[in-house]
N, C-alpha and C positions, 0 to 999 in steps of 0.2 A: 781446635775444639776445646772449649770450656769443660770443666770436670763436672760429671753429674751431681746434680741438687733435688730439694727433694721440698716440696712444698702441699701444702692443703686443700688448694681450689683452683679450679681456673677457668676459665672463658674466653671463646673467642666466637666475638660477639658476629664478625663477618659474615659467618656460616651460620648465624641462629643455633649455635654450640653453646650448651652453660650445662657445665658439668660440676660438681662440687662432688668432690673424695676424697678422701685421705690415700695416703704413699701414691705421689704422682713424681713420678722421675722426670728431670727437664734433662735434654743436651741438648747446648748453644753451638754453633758451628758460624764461621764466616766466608764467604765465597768472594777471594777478592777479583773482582773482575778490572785491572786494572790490566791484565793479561800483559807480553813481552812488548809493547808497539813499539818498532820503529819505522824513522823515515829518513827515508834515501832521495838526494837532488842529486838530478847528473845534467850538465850544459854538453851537448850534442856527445854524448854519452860516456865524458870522462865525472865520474863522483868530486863535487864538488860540498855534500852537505852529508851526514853520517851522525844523529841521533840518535836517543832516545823518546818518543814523541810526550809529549804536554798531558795525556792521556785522552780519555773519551768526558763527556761533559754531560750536565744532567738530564739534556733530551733523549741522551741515549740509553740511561738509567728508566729514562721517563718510559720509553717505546719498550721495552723488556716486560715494565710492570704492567700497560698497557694490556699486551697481548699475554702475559704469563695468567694477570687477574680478567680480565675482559672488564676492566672498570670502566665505569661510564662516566667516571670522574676526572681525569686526567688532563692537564693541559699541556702542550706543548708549546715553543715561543718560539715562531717563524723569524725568517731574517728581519721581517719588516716589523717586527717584537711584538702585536698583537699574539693571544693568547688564541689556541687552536685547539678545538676539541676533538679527539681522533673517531674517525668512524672505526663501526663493530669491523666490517667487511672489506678491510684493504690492509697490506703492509707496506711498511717505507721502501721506496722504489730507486734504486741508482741507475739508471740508463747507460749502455753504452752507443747509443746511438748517439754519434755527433751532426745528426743533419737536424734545422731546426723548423717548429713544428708549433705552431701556436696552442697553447693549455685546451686540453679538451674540456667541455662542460659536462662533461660526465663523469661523478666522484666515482662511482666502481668501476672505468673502464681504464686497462693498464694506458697508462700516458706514453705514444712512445715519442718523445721529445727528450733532449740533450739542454735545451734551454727556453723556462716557462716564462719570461719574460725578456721581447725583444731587445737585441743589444745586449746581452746579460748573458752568463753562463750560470745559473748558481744552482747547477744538480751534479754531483760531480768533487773530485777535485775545486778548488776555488783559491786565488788567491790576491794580496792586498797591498796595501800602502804599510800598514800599522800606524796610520795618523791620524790626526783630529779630524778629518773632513769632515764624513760623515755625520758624528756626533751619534754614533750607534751603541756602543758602548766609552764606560767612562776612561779618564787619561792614566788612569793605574792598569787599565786594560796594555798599553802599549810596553809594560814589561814583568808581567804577570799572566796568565792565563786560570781564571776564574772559572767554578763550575758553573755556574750560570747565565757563562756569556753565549747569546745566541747569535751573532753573527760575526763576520771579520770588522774591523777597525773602519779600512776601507777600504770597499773592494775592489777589484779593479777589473772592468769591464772587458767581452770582445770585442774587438775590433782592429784596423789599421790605423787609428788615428796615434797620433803623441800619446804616451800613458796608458795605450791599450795596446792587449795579447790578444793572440789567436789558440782559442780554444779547441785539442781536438776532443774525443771523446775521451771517455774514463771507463776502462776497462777492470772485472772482476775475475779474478784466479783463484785455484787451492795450488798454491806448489807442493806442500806435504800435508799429512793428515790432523796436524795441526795448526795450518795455518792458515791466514787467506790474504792473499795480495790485491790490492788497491793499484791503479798505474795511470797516468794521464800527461800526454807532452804537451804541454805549451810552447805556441812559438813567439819568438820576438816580432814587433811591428814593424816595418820596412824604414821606418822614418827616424828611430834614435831606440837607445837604451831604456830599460825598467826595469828599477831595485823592487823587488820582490821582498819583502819583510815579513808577511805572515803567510799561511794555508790552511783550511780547515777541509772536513768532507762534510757537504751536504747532499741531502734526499730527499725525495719527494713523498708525501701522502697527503692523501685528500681529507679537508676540512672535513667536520662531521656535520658545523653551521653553516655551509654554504658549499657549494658545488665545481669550485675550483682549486685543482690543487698547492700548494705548500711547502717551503720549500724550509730545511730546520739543519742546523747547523750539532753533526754528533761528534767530531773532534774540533781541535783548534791547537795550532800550532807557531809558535816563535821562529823568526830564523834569523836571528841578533844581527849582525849589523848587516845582513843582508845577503841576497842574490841577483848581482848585476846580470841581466839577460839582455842583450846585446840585438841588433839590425837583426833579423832574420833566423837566427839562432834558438834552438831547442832543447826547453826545460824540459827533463823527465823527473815528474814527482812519482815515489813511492810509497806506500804504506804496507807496510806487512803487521800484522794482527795476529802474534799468536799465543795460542792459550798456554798456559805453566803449570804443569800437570805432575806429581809427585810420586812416588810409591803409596802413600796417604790418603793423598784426597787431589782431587782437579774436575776439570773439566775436560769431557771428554770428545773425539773427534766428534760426534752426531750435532754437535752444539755450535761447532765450527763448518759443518755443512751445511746447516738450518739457518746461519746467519748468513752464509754465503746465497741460502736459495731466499731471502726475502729481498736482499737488498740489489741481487741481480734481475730478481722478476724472471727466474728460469730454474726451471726442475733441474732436479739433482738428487742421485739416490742417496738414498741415508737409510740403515741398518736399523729395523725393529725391533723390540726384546724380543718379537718370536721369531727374530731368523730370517725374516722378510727382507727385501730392498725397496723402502718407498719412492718414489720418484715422481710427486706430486708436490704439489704447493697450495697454501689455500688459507683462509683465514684464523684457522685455528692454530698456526702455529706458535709452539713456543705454551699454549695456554694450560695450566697446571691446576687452578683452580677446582673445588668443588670435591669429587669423591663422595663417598660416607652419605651425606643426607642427600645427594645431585643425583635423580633419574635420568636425567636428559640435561643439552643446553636447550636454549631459546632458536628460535630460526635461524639468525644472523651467524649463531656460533656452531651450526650442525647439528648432531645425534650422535649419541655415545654409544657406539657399539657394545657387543655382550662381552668383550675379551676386554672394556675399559671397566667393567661394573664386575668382573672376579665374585661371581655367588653375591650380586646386587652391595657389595660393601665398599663400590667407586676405587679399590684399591691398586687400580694400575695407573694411576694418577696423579701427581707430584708426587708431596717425599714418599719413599718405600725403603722397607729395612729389611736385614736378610740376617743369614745364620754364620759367613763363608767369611773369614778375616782375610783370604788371601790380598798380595798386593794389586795397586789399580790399577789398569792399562788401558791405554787410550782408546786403543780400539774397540774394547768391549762394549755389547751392545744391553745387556744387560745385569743384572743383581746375580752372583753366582749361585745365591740358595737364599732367593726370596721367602720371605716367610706369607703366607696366604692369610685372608680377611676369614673370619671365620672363629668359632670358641669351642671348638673340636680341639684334640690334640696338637700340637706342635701349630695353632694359628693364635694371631691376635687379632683385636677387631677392628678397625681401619675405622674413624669417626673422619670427619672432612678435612679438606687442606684450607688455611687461612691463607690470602696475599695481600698483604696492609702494611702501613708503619712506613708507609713513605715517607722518607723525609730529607729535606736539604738544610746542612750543615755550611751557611756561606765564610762561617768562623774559620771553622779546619779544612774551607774546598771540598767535602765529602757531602756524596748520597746515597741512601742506602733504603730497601726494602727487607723484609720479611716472608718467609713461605712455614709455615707451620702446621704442623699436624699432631693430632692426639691417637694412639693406639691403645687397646685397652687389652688387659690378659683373663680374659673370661675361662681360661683352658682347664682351669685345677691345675697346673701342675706347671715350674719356673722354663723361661726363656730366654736363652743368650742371646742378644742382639751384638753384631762385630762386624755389621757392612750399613749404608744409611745410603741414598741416590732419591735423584730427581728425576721423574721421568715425567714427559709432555707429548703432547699431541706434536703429530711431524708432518700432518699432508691432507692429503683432500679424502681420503678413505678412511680419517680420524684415525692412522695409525699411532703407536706410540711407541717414543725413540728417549732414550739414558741421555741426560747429556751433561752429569754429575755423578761420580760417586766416592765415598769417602771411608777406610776404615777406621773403625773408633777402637781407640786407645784411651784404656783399658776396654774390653768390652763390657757390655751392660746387661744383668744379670734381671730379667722383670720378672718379679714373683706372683703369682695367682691372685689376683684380685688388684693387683696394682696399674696406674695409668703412666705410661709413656710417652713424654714431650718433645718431639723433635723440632728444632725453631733452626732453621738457615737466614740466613742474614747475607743480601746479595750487595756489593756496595763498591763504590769506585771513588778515589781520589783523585784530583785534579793537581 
C-alpha cells in the first residue's frame, strides 16, 4: 500500500462521477495476482518436472476485468489469434469430460465437450513441440514466455499416429482452502516417443460475434529441454494455483472457490458476508462494478438485490472499508466492522466503483487493471478507516462474497467534509 496523498479534484469518468473538492485522500494498494503456481510432471507416476510455472498471461487478466467491469469492450485472442469479444452471459468453461463431442451452436448453452475441434484437444491441459511449425507465435517465444502469447508454439494433437498423444480429460480440485488443482494424464502413442517442450491451460467461452465457442490460452509454460513420453506411457501434468495471502493484505479463500466454480462449470458453495453458503453459479460472477449512482444491472447481468444497495448507496459492492485493523484470514467472509453508506454518525457515503485502466505492458511482461472508489464523510464528525476489501457478486441469487481484504498501515483518519480514494490495482507478471 502507497502512503496516503491528498489532492484537489478528481473524476472518474466511467461511472459519470466528477466530483471536484478539496482535502481528498487517495490510497493506492496493488493486488498482485501472480499468486504461488506450480507445476508438477510425473511419467507413470514417478516426478520427473517440479517448477515454479511461467505465470497466468493476459487473457487471464482479460477474463477478470471482463466479468469484474461487465465491459462490452473487451477482446480476447483465441488459439487461432483472431480477436473475440466475450458475451455478457457465459464464463470460461474447463470441461472434464474426455468423451468428444462436436462445438454446440448455441453460445449460452454449457458445451459438454473435452475437445471443440476434431483431432484436437485444446480445452484442457494442452501441450506442444515449442518449434517453428506452426508459426503461431514469434521464435523469441521458444525461450521466453510472453504476456501476450495466445497459444502454444506448436501444438501437438490427439491421436495414435507418430507425433500424437492420447488425451484424457482434465480434471478440477480444491485440495485446501487456498488452492486449486488442475490435473490431466496424457498418454504416449503406441508407435514411438514425444518430447514434450511446452503446456499451457486453455478454456472455452463463447464468442459474443458469432455462436461458436473458443478456445483462449490463460497460462503458458516452458519445460527446457524437455519431456521424453515414451510407447504407451503416462504424463501426469499438474497445476496447483494458490493464492499468497498475509497477516496484511491477500486474497482470500471465496476468490479461490469462485474461480474454481467458473472454470469447472459446477456449483460450489462459497461463504457470503451475511453468513450464507452460495452454491450457485451464474453470470455475474466476480462482477464489482457500479454501486453509488447503479439501481439495478441490465437484463444480461440480473437485479441487484436490497442487501447489494445498503440504504440505496450500492455499498455492498466492490471496494468497502471498515473500522477493525485486526489481522486477515483467509477464511473470512466478510469486513469485521464495516463501515455503512450513509451521512448519519459513524457512515461515509459510498459514490460508485470505477473498473478501467486496462492495460498491457509488452515491455516489462505485465498487465494490470484498476477498481476505484470514492467515499465521501458527510457525518460532521472524523473516521478512522484500518480495514479496505473487495467484495463481488458470487452466484445466481446475486449473493455477495469477500474475496480480498487488506489492513492499511497506518490507518486513515477522514475528517468531516473530506473525500476518500481508494484505487486497487489488479495485475500480474509474466
Amino acid at each position: 500500500m502507497e502512503k496516503a496523498t491528498s489532492t484537489n479534484s478528481v473524476e472518474l469518468s466511467s461511472n459519470n462521477i466528477k466530483i471536484t473538492k478539496q482535502n481528498i485522500k487517495e490510497i493506492k494498494t496493488e493486488i498482485d495476482l501472480g499468486f504461488d503456481l506450480r507445476l508438477q510432471a510425473l511419467i507413470d507416476g514417478k516426478e520427473v518436472l517440479e517448477k515454479k510455472s511461467d505465470s497466468f498471461l493476459s487473457n487471464f487478466l482479460k477474463y477478470l476485468y471482463f466479468h469484474m467491469s461487465k465491459s462490452e469492450n473487451i477482446n480476447l485472442t483465441d488459439i487461432n489469434s483472431p480477436f473475440r469479444i466475450l458475451m455478457m452471459n457465459n464464463i470460461l468453461r474447463l470441461f472434464s469430460d474426455s468423451s468428444y463431442v462436436i462445438e454446440s451452436t448455441l453460445a449460452n448453452t454449457p458445451l459438454a465437450l473435452e475437445r471443440g475441434v476434431a483431432g484436437e484437444h485444446v480445452n484442457g491441459f494442452i501441450v506442444g513441440f515449442n518449434d517453428s511449425g506452426s508459426g503461431f507465435l514469434p521464435d523469441i517465444s521458444d525461450s521466453v514466455v510472453m504476456i501476450n502469447d495466445y497459444n502454444l508454439r506448436r501444438r501437438i494433437v490427439h491421436g495414435t499416429a507418430a507425433g500424437q498423444l492420447l488425451f484424457a480429460g482434465t480434471s478440477v480440485s480444491i485440495p485446501s482452502d487456498d488452492a486449486v488443482k488442475i490435473t490431466r494424464n496424457i498418454t504416449g502413442n503406441p508407435v514411438g516417443s514425444v518430447l514434450v517442450k511446452e503446456c499451457g491451460l486453455s478454456v472455452k467461452h463463447p464468442s459474443y460475434t458469432n455462436d461458436t465457442a473458443r478456445s483462449f490460452i490463460l497460462m503458458r509454460d516452458l519445460l527446457g529441454d524437455g519431456i521424453n513420453i515414451a510407447a504407451n506411457k503416462i504424463l501426469t501434468l499438474n497445476y496447483l494455483l494458490k493464492i499468497i495471502t498475509t497477516a496484511q493484505k491477500g486474497l482470500l479463500t471465496q476468490f479461490v472457490r469462485l474461480f474454481y466454480r467458473s472454470i469447472k462449470n459446477a456449483a460450489l458453495g462459497v461463504s457470503t458476508i451475511s453468513g450464507s453458503d452460495n452454491v450457485g453459479w451464474n453470470i455475474a460472477t466476480f462482477f464489482v462494478a457500479g454501486g453509488g449512482g447503479y439501481t439495478e444491472w441490465d437484463g444480461n447481468r440480473g437485479s441487484i438485490i436490497a442487501s447489494h444497495l445498503e440504504d440505496s448507496g450500492g455499498a455492498n459492492i466492490g471496494i468497502v472499508i471498515g473500522t477493525n485493523g485486526s489481522d486477515v484470514n483467509i477464511l473470512q467472509s466478510a469486513l469485521n466492522a464495516k463501515i455503512k453508506h450513509g451521512s448519519t454518525a459513524g457512515k461515509l457515503f459510498h459514490h460508485g466503483n470505477a473498473v478501467d485502466g486496462f492495460t498491457i505492458n509488452t515491455g516489462n511482461n505485465t498487465a494490470q487493471y484498476d477498481i476505484t472508489r470514492l467515499f465521501e464523510n458527510l457525518s460532521g464528525s472524523s473516521i478512522t478507516v484500518r480495514e479496505i476489501a473487495i467484495y463481488c457478486n458470487s452466484g445466481s441469487e446475486q449473493a455477495v462474497a469477500c474475496i480480498y481484504r487488506e489492513v492499511l498501515a497506518p490507518p486513515q483518519e477522514i475528517a468531516p467534509g473530506e473525500l476518500f480514494k481508494v484505487k486497487c490495482t489488479l495485475k500480474i507478471t509474466a
